[in-house]
N, C-alpha and C positions, 0 to 999 in steps of 0.2 A: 268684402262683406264679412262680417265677423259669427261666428256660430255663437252665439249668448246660450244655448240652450244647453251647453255642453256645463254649464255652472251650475244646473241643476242636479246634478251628481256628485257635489263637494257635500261634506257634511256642516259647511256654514254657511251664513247667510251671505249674500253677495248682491247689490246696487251699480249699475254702470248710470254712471252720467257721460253726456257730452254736453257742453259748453251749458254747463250746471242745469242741465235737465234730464231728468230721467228717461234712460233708453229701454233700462230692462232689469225686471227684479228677479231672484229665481225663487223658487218655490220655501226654502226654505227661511229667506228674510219671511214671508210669508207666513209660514210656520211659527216664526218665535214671534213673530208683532198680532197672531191672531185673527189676520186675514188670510185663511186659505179659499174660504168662500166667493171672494170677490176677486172681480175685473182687476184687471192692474189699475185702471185710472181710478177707480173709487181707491183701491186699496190705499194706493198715493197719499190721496186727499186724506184717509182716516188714518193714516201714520202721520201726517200735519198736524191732524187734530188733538190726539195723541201726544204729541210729544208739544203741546201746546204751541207749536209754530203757524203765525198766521196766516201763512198761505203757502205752498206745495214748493213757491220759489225760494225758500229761507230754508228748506230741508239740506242742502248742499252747503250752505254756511253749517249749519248745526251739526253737521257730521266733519266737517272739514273743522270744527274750533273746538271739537272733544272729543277724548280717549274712550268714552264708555256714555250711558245713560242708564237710568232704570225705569223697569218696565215691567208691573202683575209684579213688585217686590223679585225680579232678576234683575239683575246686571247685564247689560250686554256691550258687549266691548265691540269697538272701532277701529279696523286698521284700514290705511289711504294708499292706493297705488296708483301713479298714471303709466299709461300705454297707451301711442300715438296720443290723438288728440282726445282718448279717454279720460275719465277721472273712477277708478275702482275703490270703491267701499266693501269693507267684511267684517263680518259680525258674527261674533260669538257667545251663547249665552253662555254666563255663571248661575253657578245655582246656590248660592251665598252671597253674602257679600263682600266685597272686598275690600272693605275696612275694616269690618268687625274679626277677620279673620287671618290672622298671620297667614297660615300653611296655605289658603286658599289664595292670598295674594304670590306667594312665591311661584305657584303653578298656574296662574293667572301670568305674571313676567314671561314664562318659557313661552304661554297660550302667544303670547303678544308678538314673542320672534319668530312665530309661525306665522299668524297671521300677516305678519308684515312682512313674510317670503324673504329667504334667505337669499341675498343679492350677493355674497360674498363673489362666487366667479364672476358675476357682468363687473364689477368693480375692478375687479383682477385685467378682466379683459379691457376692459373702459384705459385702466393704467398703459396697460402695456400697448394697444393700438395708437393712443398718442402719445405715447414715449416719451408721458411723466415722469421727473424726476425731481418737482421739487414741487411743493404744498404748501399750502398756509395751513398752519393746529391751531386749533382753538381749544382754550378749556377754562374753565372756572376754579377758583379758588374764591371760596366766603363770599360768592356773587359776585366777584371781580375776574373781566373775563382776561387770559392773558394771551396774547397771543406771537406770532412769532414763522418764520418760513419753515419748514420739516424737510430732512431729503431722505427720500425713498432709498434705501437702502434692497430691499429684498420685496420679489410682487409675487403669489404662490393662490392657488382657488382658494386656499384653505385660510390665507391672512397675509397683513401686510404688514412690513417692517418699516416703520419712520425714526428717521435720529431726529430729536427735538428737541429746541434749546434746555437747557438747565433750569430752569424755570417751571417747566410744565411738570416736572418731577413732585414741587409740593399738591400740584391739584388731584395726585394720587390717593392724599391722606384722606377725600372727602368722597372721592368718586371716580370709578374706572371708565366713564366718558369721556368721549374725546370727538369734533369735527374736523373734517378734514376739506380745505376750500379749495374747490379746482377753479380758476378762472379760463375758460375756453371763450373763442372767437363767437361762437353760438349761446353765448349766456353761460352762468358759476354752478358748480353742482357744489351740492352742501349733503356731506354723507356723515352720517353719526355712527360711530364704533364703539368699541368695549376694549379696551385695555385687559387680553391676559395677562401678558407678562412683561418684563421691563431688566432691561440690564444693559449698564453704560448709558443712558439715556436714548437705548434703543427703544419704543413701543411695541411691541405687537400690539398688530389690530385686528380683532375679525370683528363678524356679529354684526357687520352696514346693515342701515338700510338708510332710506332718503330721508333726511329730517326736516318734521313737520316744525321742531321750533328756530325763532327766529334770531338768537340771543346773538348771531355775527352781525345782525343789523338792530342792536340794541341802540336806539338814541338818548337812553339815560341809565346812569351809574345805576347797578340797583347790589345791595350788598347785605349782606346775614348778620342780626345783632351779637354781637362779644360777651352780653348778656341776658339773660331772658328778655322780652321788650313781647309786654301783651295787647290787647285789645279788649276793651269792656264792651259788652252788649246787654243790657238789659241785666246788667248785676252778674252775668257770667265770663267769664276771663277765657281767652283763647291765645296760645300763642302763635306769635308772630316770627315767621319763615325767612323772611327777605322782604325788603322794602326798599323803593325807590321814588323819586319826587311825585311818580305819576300814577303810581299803582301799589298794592300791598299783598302779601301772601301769607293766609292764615294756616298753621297747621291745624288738620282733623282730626277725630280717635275716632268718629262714629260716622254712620248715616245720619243718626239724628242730628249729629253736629252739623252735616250738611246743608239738610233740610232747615236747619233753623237760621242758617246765616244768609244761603241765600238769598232770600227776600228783604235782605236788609236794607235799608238806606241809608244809612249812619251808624258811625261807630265809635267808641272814644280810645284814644290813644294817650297812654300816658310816657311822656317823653320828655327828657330832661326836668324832669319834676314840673311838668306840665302836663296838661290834659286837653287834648285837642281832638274840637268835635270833627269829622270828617264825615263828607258826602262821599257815598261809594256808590259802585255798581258793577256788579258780578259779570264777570265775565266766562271762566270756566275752571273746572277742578282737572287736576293732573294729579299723575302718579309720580312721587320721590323717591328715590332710593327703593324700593321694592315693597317696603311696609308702611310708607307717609303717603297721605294724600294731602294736596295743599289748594289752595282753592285761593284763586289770583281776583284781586279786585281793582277797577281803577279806582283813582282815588281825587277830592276836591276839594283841595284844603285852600282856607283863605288865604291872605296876603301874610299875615303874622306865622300863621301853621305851618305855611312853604317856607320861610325864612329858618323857623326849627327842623323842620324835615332835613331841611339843604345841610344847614350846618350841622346837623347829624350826619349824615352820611357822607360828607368829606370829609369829619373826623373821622371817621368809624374808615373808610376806603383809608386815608394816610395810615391808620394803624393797621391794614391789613397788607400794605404796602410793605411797610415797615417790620414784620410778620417775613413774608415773602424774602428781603432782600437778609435780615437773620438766616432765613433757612439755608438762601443761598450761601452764607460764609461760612456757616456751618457744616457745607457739603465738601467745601473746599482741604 
């Protein structure tokens, strides 16, 4: 039997699901949504409403496929944890926004490796009870994921030592990410770290936690333009993050950029000195780098539009390849 009541004492909001239904809210998700008044089952229903979901059983999709939402002009941020056969939700309000505001998004990052509970020791412990010693790394370079076996070198509470191919050195210049894939008899844990430091092709890693994205089971190339490559909407230019056959990533600067894109249905893309209308459909915004938000679309392009997309972005990947395998001679 699990004490739920004992979360009413955190100073942020907290949701338990089991098998995507809600078991127990604590007082203060309550608080920041504006229902202290009401029942848990109304309250339910009127955070549905709210957050424009049709019905109380899409709340668990919608917190499990975004970092944040807004709410009364806050922000409130989302972190995901399971335990046993829980699902924990946390939530945090900002009192800005996190676009508009540099310094707010930087303290908003630290907000977010708190909320997502510092798993560094269970990792440790995870390591060293099965007497791991060799890893799959995953990491990106310009949208191209590289990947490669790592051996544990050193396992400590505090971080982990991986030696990893020579390769994984260029995806430093863009970002100190890094997955690390354990495949066990009981199903793969996929943990996402931060690169402090690096020497000899050693990593250190700390800062896990369990990662919500899914890019080791990406089933299409998706890669970063070599030059600005925009988006028109309605006479306004946006640019574009990364793209891939099946989907597109616009950078933002604002809220209002937000607010104006998502609703959209189409967009035009100008590409190889072409202009190709595309059918979208938003799916959710994420945090980049610390100061980008990007906001991922599928995408539905016709028979002609996929034939320029494709051959875009196997040129654009050979050159990025081509990138890569320079760096590597260069290191040599």
């Amino acid at each position: 039997m699990h004490n739920f009541k004992i979360y009413d004492l955190l100073p942020n909001g907290v949701i338990v699901f089991k098998n995507k239904t809600i078991l127990y809210m604590n007082k203060h998700i309550l608080d920041i949504m504006n229902l202290t008044d009401l029942a848990q089952e109304n309250a339910i229903e009127i955070m549905a409403e709210t957050l424009n979901i049709r019905s109380v059983d899409g709340l668990f999709s919608f917190f499990s496929a975004n970092e944040y939402f807004r709410h009364n002009e806050k922000v409130i941020q989302i972190a995901q944890n399971s335990y046993d056969d829980l699902e924990l939700f946390s939530f945090m309000r900002i009192n800005h926004s996190l676009i508009l505001e540099p310094k707010t998004i930087e303290a908003t990052e630290s907000q977010k490796k708190v909320l997502a509970v510092n798993i560094d020791a269970k990792v440790a412990s995870f390591f060293q009870l099965n007497n791991i010693r060799k890893i799959k790394v995953l990491t990106l370079y310009k949208g191209l994921p590289l990947k490669n076996f790592g051996k544990i070198i050193k396992v400590t509470h505090a971080f982990i030592d991986v030696e990893v191919d020579n390769k994984h050195m260029i995806s430093l210049l863009e970002s100190k990410s890094v997955l690390l894939i354990s495949n066990e008899k009981d199903g793969s844990s996929v943990l996402k770290g931060e690169v402090i430091s690096h020497e000899n092709n050693i990593f250190r890693i700390k800062n896990f936690f369990v990662s919500k994205e899914e890019m080791h089971q990406r089933e299409e190339i998706r890669v970063k333009p070599n030059k600005q490559l925009s988006i028109n909407v309605q006479s306004r230019e946006f640019k574009v993050y990364d793209i891939s056959i099946k989907g597109i990533s616009i950078a933002i600067e604002s809220e209002e950029d937000e607010t104006f894109l998502k609703n959209k249905q189409s967009i035009y893309l100008l590409l190889k000195n072409e202009t190709l209308t595309l059918e979208v459909e938003y799916l959710k915004s994420i945090f980049v780098e610390e100061r980008l938000v990007k906001l991922i679309f599928l995408i539905i392009p016709d028979a002609y539009g996929t034939s320029i997309i494709q051959h875009y972005i196997t040129s654009r990947q050979q050159e990025i390849i081509r990138e890569i395998h320079q760096y590597l001679r260069d290191c040599k």
